[in-house]
C-alpha positions as CSV (number, residue, x, y, z in Angstrom):
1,X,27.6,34.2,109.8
2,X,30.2,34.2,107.1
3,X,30.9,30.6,108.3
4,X,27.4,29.6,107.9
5,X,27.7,31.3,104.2
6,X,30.6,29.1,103.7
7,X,28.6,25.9,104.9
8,X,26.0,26.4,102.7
9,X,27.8,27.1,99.5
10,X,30.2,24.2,99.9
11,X,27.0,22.0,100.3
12,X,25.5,23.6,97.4
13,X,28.3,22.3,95.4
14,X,28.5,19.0,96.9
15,X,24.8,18.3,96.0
16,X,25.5,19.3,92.5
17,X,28.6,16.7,92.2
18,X,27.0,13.9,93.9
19,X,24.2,14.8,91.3
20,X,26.7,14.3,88.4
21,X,28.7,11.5,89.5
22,X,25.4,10.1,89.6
23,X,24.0,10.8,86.4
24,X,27.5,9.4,85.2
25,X,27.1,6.5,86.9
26,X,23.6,5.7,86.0
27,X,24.1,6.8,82.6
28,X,21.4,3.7,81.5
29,X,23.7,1.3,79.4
30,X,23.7,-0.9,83.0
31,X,19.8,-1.1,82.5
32,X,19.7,-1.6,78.5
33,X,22.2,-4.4,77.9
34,X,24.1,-6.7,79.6
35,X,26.9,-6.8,76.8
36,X,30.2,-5.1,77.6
37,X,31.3,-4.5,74.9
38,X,27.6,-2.5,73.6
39,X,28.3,-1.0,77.0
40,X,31.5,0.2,75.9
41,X,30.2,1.7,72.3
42,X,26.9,3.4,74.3
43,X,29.2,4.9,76.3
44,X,31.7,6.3,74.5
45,X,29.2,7.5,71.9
46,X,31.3,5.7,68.9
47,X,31.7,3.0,66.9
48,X,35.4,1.9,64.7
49,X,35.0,-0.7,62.3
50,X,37.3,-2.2,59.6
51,X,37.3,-1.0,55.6
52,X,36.3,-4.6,54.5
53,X,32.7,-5.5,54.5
54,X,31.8,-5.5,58.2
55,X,28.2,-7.0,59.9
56,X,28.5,-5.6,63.4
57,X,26.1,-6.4,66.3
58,X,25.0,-4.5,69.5
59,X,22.8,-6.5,72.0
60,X,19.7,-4.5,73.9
61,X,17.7,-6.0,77.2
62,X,14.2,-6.8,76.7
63,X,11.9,-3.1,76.9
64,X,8.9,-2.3,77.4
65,X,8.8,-0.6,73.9
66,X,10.5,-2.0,71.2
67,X,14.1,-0.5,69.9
68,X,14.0,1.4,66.8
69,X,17.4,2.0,64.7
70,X,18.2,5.0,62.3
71,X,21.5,5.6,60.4
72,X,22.5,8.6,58.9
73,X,25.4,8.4,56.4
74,X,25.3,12.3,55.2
75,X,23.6,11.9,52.1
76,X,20.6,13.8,51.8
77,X,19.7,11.6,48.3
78,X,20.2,8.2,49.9
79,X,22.5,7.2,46.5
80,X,25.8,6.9,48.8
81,X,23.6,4.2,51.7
82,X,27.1,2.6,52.5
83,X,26.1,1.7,56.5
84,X,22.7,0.3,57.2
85,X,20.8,-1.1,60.5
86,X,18.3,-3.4,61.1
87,X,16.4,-4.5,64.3
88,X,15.5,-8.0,65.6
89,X,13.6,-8.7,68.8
90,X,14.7,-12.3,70.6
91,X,14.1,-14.3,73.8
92,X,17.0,-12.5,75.3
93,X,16.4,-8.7,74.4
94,X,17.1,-7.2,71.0
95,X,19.5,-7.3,68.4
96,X,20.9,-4.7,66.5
97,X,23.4,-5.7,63.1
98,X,25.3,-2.4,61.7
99,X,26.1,-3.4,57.8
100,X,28.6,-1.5,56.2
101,X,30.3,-1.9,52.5
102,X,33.5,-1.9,51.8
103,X,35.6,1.6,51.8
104,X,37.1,1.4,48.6
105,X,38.1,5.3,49.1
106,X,41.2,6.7,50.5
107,X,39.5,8.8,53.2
108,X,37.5,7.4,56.6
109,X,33.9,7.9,56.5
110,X,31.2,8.4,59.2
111,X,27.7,7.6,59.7
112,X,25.5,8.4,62.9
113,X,23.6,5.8,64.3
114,X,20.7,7.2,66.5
115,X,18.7,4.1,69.1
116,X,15.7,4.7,70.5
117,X,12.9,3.0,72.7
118,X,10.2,4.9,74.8
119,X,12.1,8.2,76.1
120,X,15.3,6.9,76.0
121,X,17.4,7.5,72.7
122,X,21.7,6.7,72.4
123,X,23.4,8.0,69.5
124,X,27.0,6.7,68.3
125,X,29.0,8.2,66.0
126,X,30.3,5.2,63.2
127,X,33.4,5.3,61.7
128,X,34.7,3.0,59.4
129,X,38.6,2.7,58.1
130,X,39.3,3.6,54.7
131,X,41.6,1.2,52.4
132,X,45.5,1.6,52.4
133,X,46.3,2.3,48.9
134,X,48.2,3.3,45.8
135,X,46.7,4.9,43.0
136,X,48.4,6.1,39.7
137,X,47.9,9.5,38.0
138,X,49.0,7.6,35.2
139,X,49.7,4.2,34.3
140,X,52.4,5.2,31.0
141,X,54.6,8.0,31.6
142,X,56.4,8.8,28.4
143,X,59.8,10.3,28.1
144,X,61.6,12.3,25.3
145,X,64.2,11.1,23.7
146,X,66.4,14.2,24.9
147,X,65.9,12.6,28.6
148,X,64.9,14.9,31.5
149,X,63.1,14.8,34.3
150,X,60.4,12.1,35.2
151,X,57.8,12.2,37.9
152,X,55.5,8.8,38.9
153,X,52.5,11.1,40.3
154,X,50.4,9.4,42.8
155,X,48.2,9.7,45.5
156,X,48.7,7.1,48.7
157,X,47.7,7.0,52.3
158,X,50.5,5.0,52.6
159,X,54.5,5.8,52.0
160,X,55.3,3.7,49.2
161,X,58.5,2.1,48.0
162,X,59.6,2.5,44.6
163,X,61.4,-0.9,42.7
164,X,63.1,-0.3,39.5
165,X,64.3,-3.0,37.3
166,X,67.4,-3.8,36.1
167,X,66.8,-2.4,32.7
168,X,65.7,1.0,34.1
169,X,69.6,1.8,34.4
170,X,68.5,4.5,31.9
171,X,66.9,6.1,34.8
172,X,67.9,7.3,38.4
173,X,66.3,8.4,41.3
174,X,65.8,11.9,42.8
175,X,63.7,12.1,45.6
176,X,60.4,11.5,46.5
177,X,58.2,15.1,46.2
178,X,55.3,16.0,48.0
179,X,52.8,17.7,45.6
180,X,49.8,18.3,47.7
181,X,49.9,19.1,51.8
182,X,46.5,18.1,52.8
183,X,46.9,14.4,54.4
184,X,45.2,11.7,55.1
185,X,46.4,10.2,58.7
186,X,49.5,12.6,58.5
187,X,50.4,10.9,55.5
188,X,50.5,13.3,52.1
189,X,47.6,12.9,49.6
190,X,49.1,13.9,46.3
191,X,53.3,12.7,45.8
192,X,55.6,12.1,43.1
193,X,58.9,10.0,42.5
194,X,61.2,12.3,40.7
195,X,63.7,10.5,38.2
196,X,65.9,11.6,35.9
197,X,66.0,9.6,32.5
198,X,69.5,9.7,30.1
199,X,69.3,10.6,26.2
200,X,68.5,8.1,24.2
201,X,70.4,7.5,20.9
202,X,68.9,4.2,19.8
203,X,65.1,2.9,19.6
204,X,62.4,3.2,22.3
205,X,62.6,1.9,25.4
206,X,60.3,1.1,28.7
207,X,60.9,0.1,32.2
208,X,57.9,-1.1,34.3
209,X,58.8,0.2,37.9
210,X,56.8,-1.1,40.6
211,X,55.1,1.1,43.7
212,X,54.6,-1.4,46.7
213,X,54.1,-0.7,50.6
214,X,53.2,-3.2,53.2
215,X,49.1,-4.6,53.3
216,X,48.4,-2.4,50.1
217,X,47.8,-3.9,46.8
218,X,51.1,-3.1,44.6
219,X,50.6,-1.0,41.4
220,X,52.8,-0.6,38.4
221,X,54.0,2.1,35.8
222,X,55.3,2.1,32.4
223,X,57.6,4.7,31.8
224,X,58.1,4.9,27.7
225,X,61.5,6.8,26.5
226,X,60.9,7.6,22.9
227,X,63.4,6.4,20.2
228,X,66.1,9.1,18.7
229,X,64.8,11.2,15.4
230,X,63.2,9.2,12.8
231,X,64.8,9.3,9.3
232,X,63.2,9.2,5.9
233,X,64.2,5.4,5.9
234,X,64.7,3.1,8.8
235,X,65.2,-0.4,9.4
236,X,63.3,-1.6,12.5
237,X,63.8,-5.5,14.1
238,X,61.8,-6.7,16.4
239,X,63.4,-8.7,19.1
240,X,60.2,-10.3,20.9
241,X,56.6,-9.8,19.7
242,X,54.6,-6.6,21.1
243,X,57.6,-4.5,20.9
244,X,57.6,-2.6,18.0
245,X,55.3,0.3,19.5
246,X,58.0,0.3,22.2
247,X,60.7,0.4,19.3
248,X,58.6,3.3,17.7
249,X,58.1,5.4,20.6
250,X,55.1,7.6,20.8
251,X,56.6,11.0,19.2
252,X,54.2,11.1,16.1
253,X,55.6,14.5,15.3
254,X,58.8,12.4,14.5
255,X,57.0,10.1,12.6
256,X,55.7,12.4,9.9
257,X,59.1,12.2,8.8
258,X,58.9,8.1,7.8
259,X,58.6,7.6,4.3
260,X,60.1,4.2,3.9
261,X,60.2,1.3,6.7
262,X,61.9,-2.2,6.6
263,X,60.4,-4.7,9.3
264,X,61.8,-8.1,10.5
265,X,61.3,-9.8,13.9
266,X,58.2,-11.8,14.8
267,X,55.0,-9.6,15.0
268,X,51.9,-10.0,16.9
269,X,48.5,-8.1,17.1
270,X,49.9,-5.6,18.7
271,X,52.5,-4.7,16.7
272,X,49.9,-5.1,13.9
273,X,47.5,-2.1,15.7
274,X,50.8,-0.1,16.1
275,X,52.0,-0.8,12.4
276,X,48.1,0.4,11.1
277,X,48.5,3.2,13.2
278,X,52.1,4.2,11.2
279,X,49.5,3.3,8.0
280,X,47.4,6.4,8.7
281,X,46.9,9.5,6.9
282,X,46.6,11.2,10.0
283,X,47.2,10.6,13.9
284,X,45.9,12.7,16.7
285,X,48.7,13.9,18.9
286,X,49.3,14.7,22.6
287,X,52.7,16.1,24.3
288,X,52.3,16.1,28.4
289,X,54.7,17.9,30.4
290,X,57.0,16.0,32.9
291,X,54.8,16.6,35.7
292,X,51.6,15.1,33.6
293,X,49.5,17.9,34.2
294,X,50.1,20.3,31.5
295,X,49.3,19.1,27.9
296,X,49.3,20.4,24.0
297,X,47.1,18.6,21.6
298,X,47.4,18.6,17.4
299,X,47.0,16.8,14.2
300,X,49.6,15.2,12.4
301,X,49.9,14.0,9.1
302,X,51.8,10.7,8.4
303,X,53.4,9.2,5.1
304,X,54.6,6.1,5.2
305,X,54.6,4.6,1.7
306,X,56.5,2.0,1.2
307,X,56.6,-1.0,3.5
308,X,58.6,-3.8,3.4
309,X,57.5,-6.9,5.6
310,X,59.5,-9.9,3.9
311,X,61.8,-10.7,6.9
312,X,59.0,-10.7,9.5
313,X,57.1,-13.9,11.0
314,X,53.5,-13.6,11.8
315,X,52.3,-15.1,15.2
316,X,49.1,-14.6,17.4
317,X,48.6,-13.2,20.8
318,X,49.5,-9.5,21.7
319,X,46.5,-6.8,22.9
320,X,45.0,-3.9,22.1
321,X,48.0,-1.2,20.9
322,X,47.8,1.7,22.9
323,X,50.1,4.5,23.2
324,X,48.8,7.8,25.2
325,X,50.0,10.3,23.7
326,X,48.3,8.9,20.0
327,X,44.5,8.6,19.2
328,X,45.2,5.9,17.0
329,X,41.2,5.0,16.5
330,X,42.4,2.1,15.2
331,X,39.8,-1.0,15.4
332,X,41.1,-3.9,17.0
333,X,42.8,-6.6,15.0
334,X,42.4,-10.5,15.0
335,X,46.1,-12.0,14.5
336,X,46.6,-15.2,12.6
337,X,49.5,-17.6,12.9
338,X,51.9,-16.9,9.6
339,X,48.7,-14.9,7.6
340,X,47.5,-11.4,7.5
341,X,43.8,-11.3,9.4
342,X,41.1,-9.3,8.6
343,X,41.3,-5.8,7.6
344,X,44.8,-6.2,8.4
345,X,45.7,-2.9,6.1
346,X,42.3,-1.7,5.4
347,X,43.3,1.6,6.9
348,X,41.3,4.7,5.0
349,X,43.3,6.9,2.8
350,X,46.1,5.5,3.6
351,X,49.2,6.9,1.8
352,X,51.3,3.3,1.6
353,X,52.0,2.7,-2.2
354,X,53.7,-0.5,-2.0
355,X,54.3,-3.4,0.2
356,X,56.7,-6.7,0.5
357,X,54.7,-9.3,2.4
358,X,56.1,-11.8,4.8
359,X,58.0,-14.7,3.2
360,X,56.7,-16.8,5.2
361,X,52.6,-15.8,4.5
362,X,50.1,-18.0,3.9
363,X,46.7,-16.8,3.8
364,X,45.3,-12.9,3.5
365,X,42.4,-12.5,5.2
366,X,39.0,-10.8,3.8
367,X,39.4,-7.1,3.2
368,X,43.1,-7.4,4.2
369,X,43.9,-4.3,1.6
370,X,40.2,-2.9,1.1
371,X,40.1,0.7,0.1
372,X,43.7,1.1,0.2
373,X,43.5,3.5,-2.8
374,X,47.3,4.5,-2.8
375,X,48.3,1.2,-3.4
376,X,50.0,0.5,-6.8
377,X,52.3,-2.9,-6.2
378,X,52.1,-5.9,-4.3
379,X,53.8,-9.3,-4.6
380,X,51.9,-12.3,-3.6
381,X,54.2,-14.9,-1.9
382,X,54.4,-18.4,-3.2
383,X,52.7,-20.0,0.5
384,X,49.7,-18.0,0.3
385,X,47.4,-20.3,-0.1
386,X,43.9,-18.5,-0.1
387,X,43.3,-14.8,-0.3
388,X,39.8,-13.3,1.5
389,X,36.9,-11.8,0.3
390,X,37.3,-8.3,-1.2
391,X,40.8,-8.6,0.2
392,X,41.9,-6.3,-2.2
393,X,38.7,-4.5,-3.8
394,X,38.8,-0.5,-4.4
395,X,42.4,-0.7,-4.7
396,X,41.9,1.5,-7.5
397,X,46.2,2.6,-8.4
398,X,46.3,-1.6,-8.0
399,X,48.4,-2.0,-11.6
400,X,50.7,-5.0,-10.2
401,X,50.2,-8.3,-8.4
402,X,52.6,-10.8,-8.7
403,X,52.2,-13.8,-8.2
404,X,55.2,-16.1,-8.8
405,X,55.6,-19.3,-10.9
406,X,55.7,-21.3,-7.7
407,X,52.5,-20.2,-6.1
408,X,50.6,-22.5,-4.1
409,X,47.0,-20.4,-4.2
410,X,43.9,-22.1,-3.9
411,X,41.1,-20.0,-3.3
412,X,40.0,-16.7,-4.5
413,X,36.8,-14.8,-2.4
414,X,34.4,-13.4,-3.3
415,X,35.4,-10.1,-5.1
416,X,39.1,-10.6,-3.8
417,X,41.3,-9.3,-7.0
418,X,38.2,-6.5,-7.5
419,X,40.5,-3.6,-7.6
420,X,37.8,-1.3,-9.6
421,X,40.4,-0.8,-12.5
422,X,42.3,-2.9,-15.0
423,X,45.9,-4.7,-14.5
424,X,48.5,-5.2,-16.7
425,X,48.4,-9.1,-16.3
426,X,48.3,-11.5,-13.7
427,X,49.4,-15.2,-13.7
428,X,47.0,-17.6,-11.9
429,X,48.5,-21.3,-11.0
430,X,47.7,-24.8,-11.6
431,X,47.1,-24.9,-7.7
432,X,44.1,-22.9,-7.7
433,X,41.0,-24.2,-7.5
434,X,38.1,-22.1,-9.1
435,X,35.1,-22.0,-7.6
436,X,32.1,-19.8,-9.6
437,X,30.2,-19.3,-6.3
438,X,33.0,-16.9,-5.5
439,X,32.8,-15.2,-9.0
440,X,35.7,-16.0,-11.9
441,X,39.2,-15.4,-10.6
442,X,38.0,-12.8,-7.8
443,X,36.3,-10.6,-10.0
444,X,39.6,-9.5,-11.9
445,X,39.8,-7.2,-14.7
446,X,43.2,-7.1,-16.6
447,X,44.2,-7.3,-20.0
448,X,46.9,-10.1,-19.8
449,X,46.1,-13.0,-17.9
450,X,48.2,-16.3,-17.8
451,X,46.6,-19.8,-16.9
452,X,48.5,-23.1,-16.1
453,X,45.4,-25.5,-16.1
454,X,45.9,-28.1,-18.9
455,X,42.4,-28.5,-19.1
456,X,40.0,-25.4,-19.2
457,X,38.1,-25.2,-15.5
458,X,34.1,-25.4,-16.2
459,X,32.1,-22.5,-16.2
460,X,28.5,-22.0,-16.3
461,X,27.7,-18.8,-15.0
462,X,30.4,-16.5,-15.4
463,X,33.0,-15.6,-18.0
464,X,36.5,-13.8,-18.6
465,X,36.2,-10.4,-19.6
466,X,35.9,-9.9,-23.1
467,X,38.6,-7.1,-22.8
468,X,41.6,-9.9,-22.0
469,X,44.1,-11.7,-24.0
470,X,44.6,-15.6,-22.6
471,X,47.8,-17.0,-22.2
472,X,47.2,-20.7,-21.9
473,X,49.3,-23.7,-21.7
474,X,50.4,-25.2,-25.8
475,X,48.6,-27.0,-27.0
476,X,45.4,-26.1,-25.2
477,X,44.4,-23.4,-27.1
478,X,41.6,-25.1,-29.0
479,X,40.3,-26.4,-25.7
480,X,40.0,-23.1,-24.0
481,X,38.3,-21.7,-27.4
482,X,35.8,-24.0,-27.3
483,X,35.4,-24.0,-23.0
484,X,32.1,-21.9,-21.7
485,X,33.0,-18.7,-20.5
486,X,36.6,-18.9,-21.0
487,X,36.2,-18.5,-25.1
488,X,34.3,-14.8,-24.5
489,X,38.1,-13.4,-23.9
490,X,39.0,-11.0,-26.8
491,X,42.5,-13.6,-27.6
492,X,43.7,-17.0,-26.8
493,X,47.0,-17.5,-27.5
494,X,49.7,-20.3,-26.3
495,X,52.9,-19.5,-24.7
């Protein structure tokens, strides 16, 4: 009897595993496609495809009722549609193409792909490779002058390597830190490359140090030591255009203390934007911590007054100026070869009082000084040729420009010597040419004003102010008397 009990039990249970091994033999994929590898992804219940943009096919046996294809990629608003599926019915059965986008992100992502056709439905779980990567907290990492520590924050799925250049002996390496413990594919999410940077006793300095790793695209960071304390008068050269917001470092604190700056070097529109950026009344301010995560922001006034530029070349090229840790709200300048460009120092309330201009200058570009209302000297220098509309109109403590014996101006704009208040004098040369459709002389009011044309120009529509004494070549005196326009000034007398 008990052996009878036995029988029946162990035939129970061999019923019930010939059963399964059946069902998991005759799971359907045999009947629904003749493709091993569709076999293989039915079967298995999943799907791995690359990050790039991937068109993958599954191949279905003719049915009786056509094959319908879903995907689910977890968003319940349809906005994040990166996988999609469409169907296709052939000769040979159906065809089913998987479309998936690029994964740009540092994570894998899954969709769920759900076939069906009559009563019998497959799903297979997707999942698609993300992209091996570097990505920088930050792309500038500035440095006190004092030295310290440094961290290059990052986040990777990758272990990078870290190349420093050869003038990065200023700095030396730590260690690599891990900041964050979740991973992606074992492999830490947040890092950071610990250096430690010497004290700096000279002007600015920046190494670019280079984050590579094998298949990834290779990323770069600036790290920016800032120069030692600022006096109340420096001398700055500038080795190679673009480097003078290097040279200046980004401690604005420090440079509230400038009152008095001498430039030579060749300057470019960047060193321009960084130069305006001195020129302001005010700068907004940012100090980070080491670590980059910790920051303190203030206002700080500037007052730079007194510029001189004499032993500096103007040249084009450079970019935008742009140092983190100032706002400098600075629009973008234009840079001309050997002249100043447009709205070169038309910087609002700025607190500059005088300025030596390049020797080398040849043109000043329209509203090159407008609204400079601090401004009380300027000398013009003999190779500027033209000067710009309004280039220096509401200059209003304007009481001196020089121009010397030797000029070679031509033109005046429109409104260009405009300053809204009266010079002492000004000397105009033989060389320029006057032209009324830009006004007399650029609009300029000054009671001394000293002409080397031999003959008086011809005027029709305008006429000197009747307020100014005219110094005129001898024996022309008569001439300019009886010249329209030019005989309304209050005195003509010959030098």
């Amino acid at each position: 009897m008990k052996q009878l009990r036995t029988f029946k039990i162990t035939f129970i249970l061999l019923a019930i595993l010939c059963t399964l091994a059946s069902c998991s033999h005759d799971d359907g994929t045999e009947t629904i496609t003749t493709s091993p590898e569709t076999q293989k992804v039915i079967k298995q219940g999943s799907l791995v495809i690359s990050e790039q943009f991937v068109n993958h096919f599954l191949y279905l046996s003719p049915a009786d009722e056509p094959w319908t294809a879903s995907v689910d990629c977890g968003d319940d608003d349809g906005k994040d549609r990166w996988c999609q599926v469409d169907t296709e019915e052939g000769t040979d059965g159906w065809t089913i193409r998987i479309t998936a986008e690029p994964n740009k992100g540092f994570e894998l992502r899954y969709a769920t792909l759900h076939l069906k056709s009559g009563a019998r439905a497959f799903t297979v779980k997707i999942c698609q490779q993300y992209t091996k990567q570097i990505r920088l907290q930050a792309t500038h990492v500035d440095v006190k002058a004092d030295g310290g520590d440094v961290f290059v924050v990052f986040k990777a799925n990758v272990m990078p390597r870290l190349v420093m250049p050869e003038n990065a002996s200023w700095l030396k390496y730590v260690d690599c830190q891990q900041i964050q413990s979740r991973a992606v594919n074992n492999t830490p999410r947040l890092m950071a490359f610990h250096l430690k940077a010497e004290r700096n006793t000279d002007w600015g300095r920046l190494a670019t140090l280079i984050l590579t790793a094998d298949s990834v695209e290779t990323v770069s960071v600036d790290v920016h030591q800032w120069c030692r304390a600022l006096n109340k008068t420096e001398s700055i050269h500038v080795p190679a255009p673009g480097q003078l917001a290097i040279l200046l470092g980004g401690n604005a604190l420090d440079w509230a203390k400038l009152n008095t700056l001498k430039l030579s070097g060749t300057l470019n529109a960047t060193d321009m934007q960084a130069l305006r950026t001195l020129l302001k009344p005010m700068v907004s301010f940012r100090e980070t911590n080491a670590m980059g995560n910790v920051s303190i922001a203030s206002e700080v006034n500037l007052n730079l007054q007194y510029l001189d530029m004499k032993a500096c070349t103007l040249t084009e090229g450079g970019s935008t100026y742009a140092e983190p840790a100032i706002a400098s709200e600075t629009e973008d300048y234009t840079p001309v070869t050997d002249g100043l460009g447009e709205k070169a120092f038309c910087v609002t309330r700025t607190p500059l009082q005088s300025i030596v201009l390049p020797e080398q200058l040849q043109s000043i570009g329209a509203r090159a000084f407008y609204m400079c209302g601090n401004l009380e000297r300027i000398e013009i220098p003999a190779g500027v040729k033209s000067i710009g509309n309004y280039a220096f109109s509401n200059c209003q403590r304007l009481q001196q420009i020089i121009l010397p014996a030797d000029s070679k101006l031509e033109t005046l704009g429109m409104y260009a010597l405009d300053t809204g208040t009266q010079l002492d004098e000004i000397h105009f040369p033989a060389t320029l040419k006057v032209d009324e459709r830009m006004g007399i002389l650029g609009y300029v009011a000054a009671q001394h004003i000293y002409l080397k044309w031999s003959v008086p120009p011809v005027l029709k529509r305008f006429g000197v102010s009747p307020n100014t004494t005219l110094h005129v070549p001898a024996g022309t005196a008569a001439a300019y008397r009886n010249a329209e326009g030019w005989n309304r000034a209050k005195a003509i007398t010959e030098d």
